[in-house]
N, C-alpha and C positions, 0 to 999 in steps of 0.2 A: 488345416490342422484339426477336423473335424471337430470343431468349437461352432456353439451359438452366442453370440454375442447380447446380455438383455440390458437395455438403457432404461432407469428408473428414478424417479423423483421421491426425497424425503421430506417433509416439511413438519416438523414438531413430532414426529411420531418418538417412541422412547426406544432408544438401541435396541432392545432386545426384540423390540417389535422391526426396525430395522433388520436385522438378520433372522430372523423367522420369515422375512418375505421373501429371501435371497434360500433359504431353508427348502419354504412351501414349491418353489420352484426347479429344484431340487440343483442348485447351481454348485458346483464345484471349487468356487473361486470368487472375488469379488473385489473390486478396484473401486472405493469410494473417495467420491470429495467432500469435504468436509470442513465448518470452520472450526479453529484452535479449541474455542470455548466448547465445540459436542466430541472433540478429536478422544478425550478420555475414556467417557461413559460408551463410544463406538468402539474402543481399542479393547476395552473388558469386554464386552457383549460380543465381540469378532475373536478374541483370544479363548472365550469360554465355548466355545460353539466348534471350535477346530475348525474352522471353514479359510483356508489360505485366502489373506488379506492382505492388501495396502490402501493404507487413506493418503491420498493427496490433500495438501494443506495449503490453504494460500498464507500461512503464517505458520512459526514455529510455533507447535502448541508446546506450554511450559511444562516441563518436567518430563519422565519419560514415557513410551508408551511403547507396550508390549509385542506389538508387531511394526514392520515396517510400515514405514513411511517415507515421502517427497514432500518438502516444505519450502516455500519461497523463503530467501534470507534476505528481510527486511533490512534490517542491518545494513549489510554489508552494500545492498542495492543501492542505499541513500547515503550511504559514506562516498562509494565510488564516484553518483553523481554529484554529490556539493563538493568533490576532490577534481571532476574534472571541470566544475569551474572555475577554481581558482588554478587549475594546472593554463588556464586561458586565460589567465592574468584578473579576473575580479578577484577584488576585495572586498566590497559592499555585498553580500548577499543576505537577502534573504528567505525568511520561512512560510512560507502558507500552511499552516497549524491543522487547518481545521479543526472540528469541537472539538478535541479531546480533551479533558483536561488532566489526566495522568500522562505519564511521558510514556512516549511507542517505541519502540527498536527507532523509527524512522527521526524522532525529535533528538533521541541521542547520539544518532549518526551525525545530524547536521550541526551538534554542538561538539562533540570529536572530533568530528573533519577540521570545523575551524581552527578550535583549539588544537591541532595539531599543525595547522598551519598558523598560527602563532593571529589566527585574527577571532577577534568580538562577536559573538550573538548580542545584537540591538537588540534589546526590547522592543523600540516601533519598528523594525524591521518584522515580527512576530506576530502573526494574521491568524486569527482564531474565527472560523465561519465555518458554515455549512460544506457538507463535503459534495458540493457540486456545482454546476456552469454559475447558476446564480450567486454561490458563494463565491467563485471565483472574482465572479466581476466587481461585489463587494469588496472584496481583499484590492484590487487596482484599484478604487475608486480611493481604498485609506489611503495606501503609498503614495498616489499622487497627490493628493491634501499636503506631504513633504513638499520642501523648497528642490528643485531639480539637483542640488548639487548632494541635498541629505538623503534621496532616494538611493535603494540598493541599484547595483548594476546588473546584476543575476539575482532569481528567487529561485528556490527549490518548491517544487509544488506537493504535498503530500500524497495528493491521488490527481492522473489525467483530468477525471473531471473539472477540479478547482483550476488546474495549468488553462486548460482550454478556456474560462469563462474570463480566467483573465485576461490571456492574449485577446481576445475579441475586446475587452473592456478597454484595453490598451490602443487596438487600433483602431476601434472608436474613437477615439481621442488623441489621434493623431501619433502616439508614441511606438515608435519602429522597432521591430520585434523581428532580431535580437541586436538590430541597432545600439539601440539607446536602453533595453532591457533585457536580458536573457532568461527563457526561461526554460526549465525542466520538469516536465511532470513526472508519476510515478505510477503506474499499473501496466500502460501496457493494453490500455483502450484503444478501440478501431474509431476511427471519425474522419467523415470523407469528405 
């Protein structure tokens, strides 16, 4: 296609300075990733520049933005998976939170999903920790503190990371996976 292809790293720099590197280089085009939170200040700085753009987002950034973009749908990812657990017959599921403490696309999917299937978010089904292997294994360490019959049957994990630390924590401790617990994570992480 007689294209060069340039792979580039941004880290704190300010949009404008952003597209001034893509500018100095005298690029034609530019496919950025991006997260929701810089998605704005890059769409103005990309839109004022005329330089043909899309940002890839690994979240919907809020509101709109001026040029295209591809954005992973939160939402609907976390609705589908705590839907097809229960399309598997659980009714105990639950959450692994991690820190957030305002609610994500992902915490209101998993309170949707149930409530449209006419079941409960537990409070202590609702695992708030660190979003990684160590939190994970945290978050099994609570649920099993439950008596075996008050644990969920399936968790939704908010991020692979959290999934992963707890199925280890799990079969650490004898509990079969997805035997006696189901679980789902959420990213889309490689681990081998």
């Amino acid at each position: 296609f007689g294209y060069d292809v340039v792979v580039s790293t941004y880290r704190g720099e300010a949009p404008h300075q952003v597209v001034q590197s893509f500018q100095r280089r005298m690029a034609e085009g530019a496919i950025l990733l991006a997260s929701a939170a810089d998605a704005a200040g890059l769409g103005r700085a990309l839109t004022a520049s005329a330089l043909p753009s899309v940002l890839l987002l690994g979240d919907r950034p809020h509101g709109s933005l001026p040029l295209s973009t591809v954005a992973v749908d939160n939402y609907m990812g976390a609705y589908r998976a705590v839907s097809h657990l229960m399309e598997n017959g659980h009714r105990r599921i639950g959450f692994l939170a991690g820190l957030e403490s305002r609610p994500t696309d992902k915490a209101r999917a998993v309170a949707d999903a149930l409530r449209d299937f006419g079941l409960p978010l537990r409070r202590e089904w609702i695992i708030h920790g660190e979003h990684s292997v160590a939190g994970g294994r945290a978050a099994a360490v609570a649920l099993l503190e439950l008596a075996p019959e008050e644990r969920p049957t399936a968790v939704f994990a908010r991020t692979d990371h959290i999934a992963l630390g707890f199925v280890q924590a799990l079969q650490a401790r004898g509990v079969r996976v997805p035997d006696e617990i189901s679980v789902i994570g959420y990213d889309g992480i490689e681990a081998g």
